[in-house]
C-alpha positions in Angstrom: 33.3 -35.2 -6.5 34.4 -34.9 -2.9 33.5 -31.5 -2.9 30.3 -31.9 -4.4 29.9 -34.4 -1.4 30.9 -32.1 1.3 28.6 -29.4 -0.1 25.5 -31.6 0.4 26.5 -32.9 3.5 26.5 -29.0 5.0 23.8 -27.8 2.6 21.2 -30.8 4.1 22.9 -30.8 7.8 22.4 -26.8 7.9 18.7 -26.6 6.4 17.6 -29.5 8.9 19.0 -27.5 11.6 17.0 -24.5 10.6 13.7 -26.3 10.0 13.9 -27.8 13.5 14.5 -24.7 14.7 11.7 -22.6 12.8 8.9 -24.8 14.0 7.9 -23.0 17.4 8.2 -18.9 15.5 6.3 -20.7 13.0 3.6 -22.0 15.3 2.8 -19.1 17.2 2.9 -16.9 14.0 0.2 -19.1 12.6 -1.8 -19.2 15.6 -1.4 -15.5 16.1 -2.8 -15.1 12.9 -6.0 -16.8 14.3 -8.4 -18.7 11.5 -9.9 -15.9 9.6 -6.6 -14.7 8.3 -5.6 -18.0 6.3 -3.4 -15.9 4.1 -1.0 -14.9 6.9 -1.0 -18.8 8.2 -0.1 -19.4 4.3 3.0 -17.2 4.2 4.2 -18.4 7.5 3.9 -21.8 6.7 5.9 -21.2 3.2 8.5 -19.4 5.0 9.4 -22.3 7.3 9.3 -24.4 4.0 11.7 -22.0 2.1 14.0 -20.4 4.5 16.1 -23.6 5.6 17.2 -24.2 2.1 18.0 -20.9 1.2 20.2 -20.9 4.5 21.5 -24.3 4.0 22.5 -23.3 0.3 24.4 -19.9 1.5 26.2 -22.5 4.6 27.0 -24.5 1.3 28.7 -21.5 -0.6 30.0 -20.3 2.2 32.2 -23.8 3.4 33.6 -24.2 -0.2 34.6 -20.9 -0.8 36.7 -21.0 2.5 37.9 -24.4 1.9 39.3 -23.4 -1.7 41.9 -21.3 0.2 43.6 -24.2 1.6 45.4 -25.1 4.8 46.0 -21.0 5.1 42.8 -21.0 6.6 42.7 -24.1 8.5 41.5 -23.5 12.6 44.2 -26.7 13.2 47.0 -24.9 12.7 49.0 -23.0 14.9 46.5 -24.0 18.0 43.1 -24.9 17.4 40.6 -22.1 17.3 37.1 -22.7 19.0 34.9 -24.0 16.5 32.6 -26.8 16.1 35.0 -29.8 15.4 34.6 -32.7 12.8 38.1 -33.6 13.3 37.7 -36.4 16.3 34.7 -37.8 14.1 37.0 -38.5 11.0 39.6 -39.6 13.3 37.7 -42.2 15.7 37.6 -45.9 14.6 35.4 -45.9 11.4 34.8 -41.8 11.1 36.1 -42.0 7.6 33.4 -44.4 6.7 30.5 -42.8 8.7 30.9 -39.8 7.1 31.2 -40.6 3.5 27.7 -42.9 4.3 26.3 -39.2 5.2 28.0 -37.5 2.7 26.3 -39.8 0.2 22.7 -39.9 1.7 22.4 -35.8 1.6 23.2 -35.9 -1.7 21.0 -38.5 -2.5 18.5 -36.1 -0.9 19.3 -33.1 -2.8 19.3 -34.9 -5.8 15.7 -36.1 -5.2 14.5 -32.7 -4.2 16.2 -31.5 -7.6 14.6 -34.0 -9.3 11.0 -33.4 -7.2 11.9 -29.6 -9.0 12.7 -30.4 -12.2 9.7 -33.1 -13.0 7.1 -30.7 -11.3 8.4 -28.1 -13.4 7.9 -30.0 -16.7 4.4 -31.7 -15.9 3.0 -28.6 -15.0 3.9 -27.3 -18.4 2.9 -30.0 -20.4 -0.1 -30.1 -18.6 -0.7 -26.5 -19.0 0.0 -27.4 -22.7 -2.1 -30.2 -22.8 -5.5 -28.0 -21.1 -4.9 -25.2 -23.5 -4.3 -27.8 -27.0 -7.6 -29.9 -26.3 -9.6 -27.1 -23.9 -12.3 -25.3 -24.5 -12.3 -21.5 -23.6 -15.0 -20.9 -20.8 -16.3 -17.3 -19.3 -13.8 -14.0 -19.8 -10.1 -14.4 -19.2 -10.0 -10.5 -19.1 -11.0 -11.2 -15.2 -8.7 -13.5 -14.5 -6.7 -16.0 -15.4 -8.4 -18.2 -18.5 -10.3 -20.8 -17.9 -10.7 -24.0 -19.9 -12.9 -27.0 -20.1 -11.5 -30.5 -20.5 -13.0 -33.8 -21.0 -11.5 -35.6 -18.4 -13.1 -38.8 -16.9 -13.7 -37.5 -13.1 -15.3 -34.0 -11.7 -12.2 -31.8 -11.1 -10.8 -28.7 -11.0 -6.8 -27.5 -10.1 -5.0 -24.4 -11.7 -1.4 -25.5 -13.3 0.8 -24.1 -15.1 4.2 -22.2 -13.4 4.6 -18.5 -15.0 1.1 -18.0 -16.7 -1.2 -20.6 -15.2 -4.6 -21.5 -15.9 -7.9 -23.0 -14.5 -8.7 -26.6 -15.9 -12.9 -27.6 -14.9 -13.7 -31.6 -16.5 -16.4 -31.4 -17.8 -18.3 -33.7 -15.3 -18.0 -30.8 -13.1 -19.8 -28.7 -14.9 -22.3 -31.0 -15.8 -23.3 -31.6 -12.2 -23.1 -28.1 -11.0 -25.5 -24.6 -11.2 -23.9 -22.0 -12.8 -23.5 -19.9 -9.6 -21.7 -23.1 -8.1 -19.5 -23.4 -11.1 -18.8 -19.2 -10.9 -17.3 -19.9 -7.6 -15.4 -23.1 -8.0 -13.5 -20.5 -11.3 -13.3 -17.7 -8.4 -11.2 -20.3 -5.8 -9.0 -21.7 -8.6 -8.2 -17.6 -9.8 -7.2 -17.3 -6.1 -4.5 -19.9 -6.1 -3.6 -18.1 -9.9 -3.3 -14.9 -8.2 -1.7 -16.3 -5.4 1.1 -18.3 -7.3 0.2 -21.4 -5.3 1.3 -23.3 -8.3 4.6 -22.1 -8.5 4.5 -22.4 -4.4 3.1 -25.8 -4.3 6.4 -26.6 -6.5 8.8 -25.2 -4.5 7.2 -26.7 -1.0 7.5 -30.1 -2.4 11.0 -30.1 -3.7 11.8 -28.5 -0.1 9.7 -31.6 1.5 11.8 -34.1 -0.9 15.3 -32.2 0.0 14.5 -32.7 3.9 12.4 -36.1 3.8 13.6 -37.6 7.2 12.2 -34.6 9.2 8.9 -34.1 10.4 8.7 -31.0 10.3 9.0 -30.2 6.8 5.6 -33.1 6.5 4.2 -30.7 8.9 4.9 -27.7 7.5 3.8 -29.0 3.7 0.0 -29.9 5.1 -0.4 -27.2 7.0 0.4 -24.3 3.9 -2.0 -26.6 2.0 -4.8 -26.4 4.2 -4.4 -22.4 4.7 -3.5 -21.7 1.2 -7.0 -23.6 0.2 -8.6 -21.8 2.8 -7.4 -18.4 1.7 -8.7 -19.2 -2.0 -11.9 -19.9 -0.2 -11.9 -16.3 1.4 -10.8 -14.7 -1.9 -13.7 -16.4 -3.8 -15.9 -15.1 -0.6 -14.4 -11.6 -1.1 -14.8 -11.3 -4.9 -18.8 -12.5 -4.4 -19.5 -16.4 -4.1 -21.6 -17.8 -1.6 -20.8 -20.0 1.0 -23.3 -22.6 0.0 -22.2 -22.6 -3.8 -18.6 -23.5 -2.5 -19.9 -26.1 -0.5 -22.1 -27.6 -3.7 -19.3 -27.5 -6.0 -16.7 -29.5 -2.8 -19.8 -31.9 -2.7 -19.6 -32.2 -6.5 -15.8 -33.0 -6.3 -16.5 -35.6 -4.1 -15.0 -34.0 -1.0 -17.5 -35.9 1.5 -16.4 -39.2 0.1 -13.5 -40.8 1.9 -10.7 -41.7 0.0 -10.3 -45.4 -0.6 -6.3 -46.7 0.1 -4.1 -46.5 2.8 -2.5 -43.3 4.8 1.4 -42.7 4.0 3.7 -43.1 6.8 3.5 -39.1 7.2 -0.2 -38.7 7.6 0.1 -42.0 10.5 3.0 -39.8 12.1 1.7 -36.5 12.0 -1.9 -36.6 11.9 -3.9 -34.2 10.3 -7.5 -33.5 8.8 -8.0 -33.7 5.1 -7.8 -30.6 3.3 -11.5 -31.1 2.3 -13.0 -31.2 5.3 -11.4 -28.7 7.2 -12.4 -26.8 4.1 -16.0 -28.2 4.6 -16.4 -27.6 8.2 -14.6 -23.8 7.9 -17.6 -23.4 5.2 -20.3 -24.5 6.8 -19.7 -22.8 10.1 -21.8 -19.8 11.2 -20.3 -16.3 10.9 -20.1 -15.3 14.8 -19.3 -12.6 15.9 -16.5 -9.9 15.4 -13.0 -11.8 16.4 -11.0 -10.2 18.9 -8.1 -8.0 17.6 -4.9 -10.3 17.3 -3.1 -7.7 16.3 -1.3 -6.5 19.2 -0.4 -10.4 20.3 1.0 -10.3 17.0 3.0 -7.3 17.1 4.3 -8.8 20.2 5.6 -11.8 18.6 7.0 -10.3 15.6 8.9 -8.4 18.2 9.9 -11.3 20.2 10.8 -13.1 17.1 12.9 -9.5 15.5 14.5 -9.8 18.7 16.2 -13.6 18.8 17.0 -13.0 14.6 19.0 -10.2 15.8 20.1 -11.7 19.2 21.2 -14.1 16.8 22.7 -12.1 14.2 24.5 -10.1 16.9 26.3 -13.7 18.2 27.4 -14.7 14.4 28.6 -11.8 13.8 30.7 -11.6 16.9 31.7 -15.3 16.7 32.5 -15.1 12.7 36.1 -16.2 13.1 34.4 -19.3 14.6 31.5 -19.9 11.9 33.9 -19.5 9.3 36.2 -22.4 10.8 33.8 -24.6 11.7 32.0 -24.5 8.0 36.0 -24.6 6.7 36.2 -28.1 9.2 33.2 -29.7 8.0 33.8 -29.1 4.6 38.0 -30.1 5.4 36.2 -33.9 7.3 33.8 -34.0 4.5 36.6 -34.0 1.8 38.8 -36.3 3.3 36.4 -38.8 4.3 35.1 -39.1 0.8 38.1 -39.3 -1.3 
């Protein structure tokens, strides 16, 4: 168990770290990639949700592995090595008891973002199961994903279902729209099939529930939702809807209606426009003309941003007898503190 502990404790303190420190690349990639290329502010917005675990995970591996090998590898012995020290914080008045209240809390986080995993997973099968049991089979599923009608009590429409998902329309929707509204409603939902924004949508929220006490993450999470639903609003453009049947069939969900209820704490601290309307106002404005070309400012960040990974890369590697003993230390404090 104290191991498990100490793992946690560097798995959540490392991916914080990282999603702090992916917020400003992240930002200027998305705003390089301007507003007509919502796919590209999609996968950068993903990225900064899914890189900081990844990394926390392999800081994880990494601390355990080395701390397995015993006091051999201890940086206390034989004159301290430079590393980043844990050592006065265990020893100070109370430092056993601080960290083992940390050590508890991140894994109290990674159990809810594993648990935010797991139940995702399973609803979105059953419900998968549940559309395709009591659906009916509407248009061709050779052109997509399939398509199935289902007689909920509201006008709605999501895709679910995690390796082989399908569109579910109520059939209110389809009462109360044309049939060219209805054809592009089935062409934004076969986006997000295409996409995998299912399987994404999954992944971000069990990374949002792993990191809860950042910001960022909150940010992160609304922006990808807003540029992934605006990227299946481009697709269904692309493959032949019309702007104003997109608009009829957001009307028809009810997207100009406000939503009755109070915000959560994270749409009072980090503000943002509801996915609906920026997908309303993004619809209903004019084509102008020709954007400029982003490109080169682009190219220019991606090199900026090439440059600091390896910058970066260049320091851990040179300083790896340091980032191995400070991931053995924390993992060593961790340990102690919770036995």
């Amino acid at each position: 168990m104290p191991e498990l502990l100490a793992a946690a404790s560097i798995f959540v303190t490392t991916a914080g770290a990282v999603s702090l420190l992916l917020l400003l690349p992240t930002v200027g990639l998305a705003e390089t990639a301007g507003e007509d290329d919502a796919a590209g502010r999609a996968r950068a917005w993903l990225a900064a949700l899914l890189v900081p675990p990844l990394v926390g995970l392999l800081a994880a591996g990494c601390a355990l592995y080395l701390h397995s090998e015993g006091l051999v590898a201890s940086p206390h012995l034989g004159g301290q090595r430079p590393h980043l020290c844990l050592l006065p914080v265990y020893s100070s008045a109370a430092g056993a008891y601080r960290l083992s209240v940390y050590a508890w809390l991140s894994l109290a986080l990674v159990a809810v973002g594993l648990l935010r995993l797991i139940a995702g997973a399973v609803s979105s099968h059953l419900l998968r199961r549940l559309a395709v049991a009591s659906g009916a089979e509407v248009g061709n599923a050779g052109s997509g994903c399939a398509v199935y009608e289902v007689g909920l009590s509201r006008a709605t429409s999501f895709s679910v279902g995690l390796l082989r998902p399908v569109v579910v329309l109520s059939s209110p929707l389809l009462g109360a729209l044309a049939p060219e509204s209805v054809a592009a409603i089935i062409a934004h939902e076969r986006a997000h099939c295409r996409r995998r924004d299912t399987l994404a949508s999954l992944l971000a929220d069990a990374s949002t529930a792993l990191l809860l006490p950042l910001p960022t993450v909150h940010y992160y999470r609304a922006q990808w939702r807003a540029a992934s639903e605006a990227a299946a609003d481009d697709a269904a453009l692309a493959a032949g809807a019309r702007r104003e049947h997109l608009l009829d069939a957001l009307e028809a969900l009810g997207a100009t209606r406000p939503v009755a209820g109070p915000p959560s704490l994270a749409a009072l601290l980090i503000p943002t426009p509801p996915v609906t309307q920026q997908r309303l106002r993004r619809l209903m404005r004019e084509p102008g003309p020709q954007a400029h070309d982003t490109r080169p400012a682009r190219a220019l960040l991606w090199a900026i941003i090439v440059a600091i990974l390896l910058f970066g890369l260049a320091m851990v590697l040179t300083s790896t007898r340091s980032v191995q003993d400070s991931l053995f230390c924390a993992a060593e404090q961790f340990t102690r503190a919770t036995r």
